[in-house]
C-alpha positions as a Markdown table, in Angstrom:
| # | Residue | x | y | z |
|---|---|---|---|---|
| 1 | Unk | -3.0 | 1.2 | -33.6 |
| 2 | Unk | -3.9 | -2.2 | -34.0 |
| 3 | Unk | -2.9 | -4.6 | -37.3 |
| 4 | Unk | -5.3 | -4.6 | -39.8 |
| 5 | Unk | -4.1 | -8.1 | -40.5 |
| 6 | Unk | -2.1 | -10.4 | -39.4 |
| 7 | Unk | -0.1 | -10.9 | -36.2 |
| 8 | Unk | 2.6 | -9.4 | -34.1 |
| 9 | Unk | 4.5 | -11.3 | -31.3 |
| 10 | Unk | 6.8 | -9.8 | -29.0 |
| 11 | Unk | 10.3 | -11.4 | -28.0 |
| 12 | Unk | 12.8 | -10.5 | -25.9 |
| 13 | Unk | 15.2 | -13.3 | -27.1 |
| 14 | Unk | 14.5 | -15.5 | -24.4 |
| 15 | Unk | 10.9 | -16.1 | -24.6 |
| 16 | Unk | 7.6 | -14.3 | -25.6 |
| 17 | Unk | 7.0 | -10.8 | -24.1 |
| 18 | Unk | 3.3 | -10.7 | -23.5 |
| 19 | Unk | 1.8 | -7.6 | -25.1 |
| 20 | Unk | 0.9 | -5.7 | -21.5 |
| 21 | Unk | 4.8 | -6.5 | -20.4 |
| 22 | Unk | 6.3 | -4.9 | -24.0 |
| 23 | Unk | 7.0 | -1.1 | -21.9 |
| 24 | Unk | 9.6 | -3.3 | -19.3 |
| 25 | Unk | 11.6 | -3.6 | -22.4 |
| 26 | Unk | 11.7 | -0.4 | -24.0 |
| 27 | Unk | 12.8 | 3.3 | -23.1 |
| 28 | Unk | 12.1 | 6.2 | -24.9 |
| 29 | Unk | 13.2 | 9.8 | -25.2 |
| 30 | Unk | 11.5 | 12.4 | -27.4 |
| 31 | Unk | 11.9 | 16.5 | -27.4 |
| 32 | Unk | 8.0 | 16.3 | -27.6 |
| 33 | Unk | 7.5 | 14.0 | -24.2 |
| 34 | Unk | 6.1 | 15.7 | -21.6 |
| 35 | Unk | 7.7 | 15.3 | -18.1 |
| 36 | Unk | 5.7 | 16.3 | -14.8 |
| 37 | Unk | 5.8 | 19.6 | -14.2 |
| 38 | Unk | 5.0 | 20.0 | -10.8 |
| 39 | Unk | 7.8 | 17.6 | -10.1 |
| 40 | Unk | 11.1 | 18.3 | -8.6 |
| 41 | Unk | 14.1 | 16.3 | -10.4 |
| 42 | Unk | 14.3 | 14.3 | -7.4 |
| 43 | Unk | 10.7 | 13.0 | -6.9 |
| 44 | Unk | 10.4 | 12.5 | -10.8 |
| 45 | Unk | 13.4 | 10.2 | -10.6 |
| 46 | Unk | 12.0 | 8.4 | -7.4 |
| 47 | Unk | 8.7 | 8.0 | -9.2 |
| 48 | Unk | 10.2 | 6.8 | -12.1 |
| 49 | Unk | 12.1 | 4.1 | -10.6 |
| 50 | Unk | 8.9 | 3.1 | -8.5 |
| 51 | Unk | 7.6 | 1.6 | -12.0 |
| 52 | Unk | 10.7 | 0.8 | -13.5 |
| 53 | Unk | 14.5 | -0.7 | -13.0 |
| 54 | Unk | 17.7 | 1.4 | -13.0 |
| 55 | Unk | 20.2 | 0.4 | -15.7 |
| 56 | Unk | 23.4 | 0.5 | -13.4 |
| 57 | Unk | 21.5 | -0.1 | -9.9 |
| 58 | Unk | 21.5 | 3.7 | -9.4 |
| 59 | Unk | 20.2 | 5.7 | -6.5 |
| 60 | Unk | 18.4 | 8.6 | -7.1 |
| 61 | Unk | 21.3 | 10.7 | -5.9 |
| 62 | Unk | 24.0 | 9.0 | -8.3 |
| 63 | Unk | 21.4 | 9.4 | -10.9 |
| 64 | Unk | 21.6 | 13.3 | -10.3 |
| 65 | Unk | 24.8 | 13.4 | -10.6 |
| 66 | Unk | 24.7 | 11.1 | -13.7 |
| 67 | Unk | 22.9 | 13.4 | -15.6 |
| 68 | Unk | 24.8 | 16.2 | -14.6 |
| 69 | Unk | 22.1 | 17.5 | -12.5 |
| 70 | Unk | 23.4 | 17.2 | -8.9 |
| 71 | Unk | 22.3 | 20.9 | -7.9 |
| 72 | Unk | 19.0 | 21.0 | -9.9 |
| 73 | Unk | 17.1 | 17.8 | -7.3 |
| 74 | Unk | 14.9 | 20.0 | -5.4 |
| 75 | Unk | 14.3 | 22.4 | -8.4 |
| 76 | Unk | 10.6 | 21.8 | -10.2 |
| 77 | Unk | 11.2 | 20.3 | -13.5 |
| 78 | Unk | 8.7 | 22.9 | -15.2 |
| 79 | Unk | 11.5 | 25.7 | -14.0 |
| 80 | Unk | 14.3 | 24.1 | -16.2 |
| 81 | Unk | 15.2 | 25.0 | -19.7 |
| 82 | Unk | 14.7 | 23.0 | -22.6 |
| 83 | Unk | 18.4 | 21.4 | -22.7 |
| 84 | Unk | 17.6 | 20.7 | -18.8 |
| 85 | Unk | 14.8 | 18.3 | -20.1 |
| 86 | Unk | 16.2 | 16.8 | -22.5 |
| 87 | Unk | 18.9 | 15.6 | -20.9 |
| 88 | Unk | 16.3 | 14.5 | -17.6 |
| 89 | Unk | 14.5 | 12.6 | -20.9 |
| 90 | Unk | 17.5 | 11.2 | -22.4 |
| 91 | Unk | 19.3 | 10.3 | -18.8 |
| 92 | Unk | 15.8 | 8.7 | -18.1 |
| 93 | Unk | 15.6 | 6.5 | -21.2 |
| 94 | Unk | 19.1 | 5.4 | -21.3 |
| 95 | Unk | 19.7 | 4.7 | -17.8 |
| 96 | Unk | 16.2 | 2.8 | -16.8 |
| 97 | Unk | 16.7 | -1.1 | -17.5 |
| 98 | Unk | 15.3 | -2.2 | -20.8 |
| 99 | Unk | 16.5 | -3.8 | -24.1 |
| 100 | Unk | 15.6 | -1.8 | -26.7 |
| 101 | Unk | 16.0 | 2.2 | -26.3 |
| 102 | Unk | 14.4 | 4.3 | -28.8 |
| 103 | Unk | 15.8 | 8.0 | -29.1 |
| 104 | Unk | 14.1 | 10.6 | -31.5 |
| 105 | Unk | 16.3 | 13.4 | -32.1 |
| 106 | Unk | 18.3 | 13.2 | -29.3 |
| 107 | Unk | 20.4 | 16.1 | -29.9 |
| 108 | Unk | 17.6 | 18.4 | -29.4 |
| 109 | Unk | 18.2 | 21.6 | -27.2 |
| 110 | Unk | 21.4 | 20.1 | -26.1 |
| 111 | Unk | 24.6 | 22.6 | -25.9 |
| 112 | Unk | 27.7 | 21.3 | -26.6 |
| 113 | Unk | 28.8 | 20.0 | -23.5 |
| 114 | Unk | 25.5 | 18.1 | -22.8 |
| 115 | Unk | 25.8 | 16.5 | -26.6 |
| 116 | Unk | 29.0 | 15.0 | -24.9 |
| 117 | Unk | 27.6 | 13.9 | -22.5 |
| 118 | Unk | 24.7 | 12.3 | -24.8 |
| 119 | Unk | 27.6 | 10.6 | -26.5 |
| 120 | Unk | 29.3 | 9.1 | -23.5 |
| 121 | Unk | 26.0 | 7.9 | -21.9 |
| 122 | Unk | 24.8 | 6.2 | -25.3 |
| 123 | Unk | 28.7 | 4.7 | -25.7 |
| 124 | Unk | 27.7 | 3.6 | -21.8 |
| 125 | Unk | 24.9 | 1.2 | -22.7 |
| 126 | Unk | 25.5 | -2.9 | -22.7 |
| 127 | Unk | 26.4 | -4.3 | -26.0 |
| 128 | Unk | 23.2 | -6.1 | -26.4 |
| 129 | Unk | 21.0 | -3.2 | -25.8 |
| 130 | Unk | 18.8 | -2.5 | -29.1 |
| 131 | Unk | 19.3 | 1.3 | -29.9 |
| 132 | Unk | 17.0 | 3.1 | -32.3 |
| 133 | Unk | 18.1 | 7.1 | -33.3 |
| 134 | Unk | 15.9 | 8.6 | -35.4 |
| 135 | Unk | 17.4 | 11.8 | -36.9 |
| 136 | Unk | 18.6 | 13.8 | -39.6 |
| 137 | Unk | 22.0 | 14.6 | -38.3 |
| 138 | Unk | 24.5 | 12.2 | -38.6 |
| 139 | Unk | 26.9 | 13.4 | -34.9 |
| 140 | Unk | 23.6 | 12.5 | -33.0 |
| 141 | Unk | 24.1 | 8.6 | -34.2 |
| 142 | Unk | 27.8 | 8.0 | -34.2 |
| 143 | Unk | 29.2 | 4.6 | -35.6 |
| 144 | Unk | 31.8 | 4.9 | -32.2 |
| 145 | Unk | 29.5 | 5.6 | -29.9 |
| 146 | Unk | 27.4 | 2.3 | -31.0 |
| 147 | Unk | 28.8 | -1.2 | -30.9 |
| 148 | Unk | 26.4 | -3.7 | -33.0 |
| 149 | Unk | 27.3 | -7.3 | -32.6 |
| 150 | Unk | 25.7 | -8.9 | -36.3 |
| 151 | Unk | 26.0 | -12.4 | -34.2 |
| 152 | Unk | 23.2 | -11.2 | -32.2 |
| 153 | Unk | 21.1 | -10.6 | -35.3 |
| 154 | Unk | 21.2 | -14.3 | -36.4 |
């Protein structure tokens, strides 16, 4: 929505992010985003990365295997379970190139061996990456897992 009043400007610490460049900055992952369907895990991932940079310089194939995926590429994303998805979303947000990632209960639908896996990939992400979890359980946000540096804040 736009401000009623006043103003917002975008920065990415360098200089001023124009408002139709602020989604090169920032990843998301949310239980209630919709991923395509019709899809397989590998052309979602190639299509993804059409638009958008890879965190670690990934190919699609190290990204399978990445999210733990490896055997699941030519499988249609609307066939996977929920944990599946969440873990395409998650592996999506945290691994595409941006500055600020924004993660809405992450834990969601995730079994106990993919919530490690959340953990190492979000312990993973550069020091100056911005990280928002928003949640109500406090093992989804773990102070270990996140390393703020207050200088940056200044």
């Amino acid at each position: 929505m736009p401000p009623s009043s006043g103003s917002i400007t975008y920065s990415n610490g360098k200089s001023e992010v124009e408002i139709d460049a602020v989604y090169k900055h920032v990843s998301i992952a949310a239980p209630y985003m919709d991923l395509i369907d019709e899809f397989t895990l590998t052309e979602h991932l190639r299509f993804h990365f059409k638009l958008r940079r890879s965190r670690f310089g990934l190919s699609p194939d190290q990204m399978l295997a990445e999210l733990n995926l490896e055997n699941f590429g030519e499988k249609s994303i609307g066939n996977f379970s929920s944990g599946m998805k969440q873990r395409v979303k998650l592996g999506l947000a945290m691994l595409t190139e941006s500055d600020a990632v924004f993660l809405d209960e992450p834990g969601t639908n995730l079994d106990e061996k993919a919530f490690n896996w959340y953990l190492g990939l979000l312990s993973r992400l550069p020091a100056d990456t911005l990280v928002f979890i928003a949640s109500n359980q406090p093992r989804e946000y773990p102070s270990e897992a996140i390393k703020v540096d207050l200088a940056a804040f200044k």
